[in-house]
N, C-alpha and C positions, 0 to 999 in steps of 0.2 A: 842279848849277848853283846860283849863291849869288846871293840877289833882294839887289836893293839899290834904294833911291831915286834917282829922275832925277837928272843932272847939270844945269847952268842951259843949257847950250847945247841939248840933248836938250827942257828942258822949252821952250824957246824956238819951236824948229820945232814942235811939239805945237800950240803955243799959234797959232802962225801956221798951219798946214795944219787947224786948227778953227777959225780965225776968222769963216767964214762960212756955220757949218754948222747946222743946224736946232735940233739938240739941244746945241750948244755948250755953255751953259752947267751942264747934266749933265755935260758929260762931262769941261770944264774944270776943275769944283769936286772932280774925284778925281784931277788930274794931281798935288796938293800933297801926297800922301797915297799912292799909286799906289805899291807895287814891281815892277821891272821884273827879269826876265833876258836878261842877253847871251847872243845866239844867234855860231854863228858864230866862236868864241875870243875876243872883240873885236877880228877883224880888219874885218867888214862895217859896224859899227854897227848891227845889227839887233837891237830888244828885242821880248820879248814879258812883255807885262803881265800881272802874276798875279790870280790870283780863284780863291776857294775851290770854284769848281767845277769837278769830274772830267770831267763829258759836254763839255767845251767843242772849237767846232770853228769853222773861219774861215767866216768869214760875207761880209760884203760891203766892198769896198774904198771909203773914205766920202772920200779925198785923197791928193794926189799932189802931188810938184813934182821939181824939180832944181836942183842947183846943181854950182861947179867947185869940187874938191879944193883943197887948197894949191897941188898941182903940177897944176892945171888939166885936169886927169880930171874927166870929166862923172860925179854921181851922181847918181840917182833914186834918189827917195823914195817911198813907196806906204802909208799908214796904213790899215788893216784893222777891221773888229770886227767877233766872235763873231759867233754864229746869236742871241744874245739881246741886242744892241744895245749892249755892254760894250768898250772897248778891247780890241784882240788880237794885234795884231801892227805893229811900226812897221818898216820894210822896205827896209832903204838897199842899194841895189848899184849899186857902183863900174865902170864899163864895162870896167877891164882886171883886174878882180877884183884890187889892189892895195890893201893895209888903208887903213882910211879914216883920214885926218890931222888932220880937224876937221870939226864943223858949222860954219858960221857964223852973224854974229846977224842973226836975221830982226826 
């Protein structure tokens, strides 16, 4: 799997499903910075964000939303982090599992 840095649309929704969260501004100031892997092929739009640590395991789900595809396919969204309070998992699925065609801007 090949880490690469956020897209603007990716960092977009990030920025919006933390905007009103406790720790936001931790967790915002490593979204600029942050490599991500595509889970999925890039057909889900699911990333998981890297960190030098080995033991890491899904922790608690801190935001959610949804929105409609291009072709009006409802997706949820679910953002996660680790057992140590770190980014983990950002979690898009498509209701008729058909690849995802765009974020939009939030």
């Amino acid at each position: 799997m090949v880490n690469r840095v956020l897209k603007l649309p990716e960092l977009g929704l990030l920025i919006f499903l933390l905007r009103d969260k406790p720790n936001k501004d931790y967790l915002l100031a490593k979204l600029y910075a942050i490599e991500v892997t595509e889970l999925d092929a890039e057909i889900s739009g699911s990333l998981r964000f890297s960190n030098s640590r080995t033991d890491r395991r899904l922790g608690e789900k801190i935001a959610a939303t949804r929105f409609l595809d291009e072709d009006g396919v409802p997706v949820f969204v679910s953002l996660y982090l680790d057992q140590q309070g770190e980014l983990y998992e950002l979690d898009c699925w498509k209701v008729d599992d058909t690849p995802l065609r765009r974020i939009p801007a939030f």
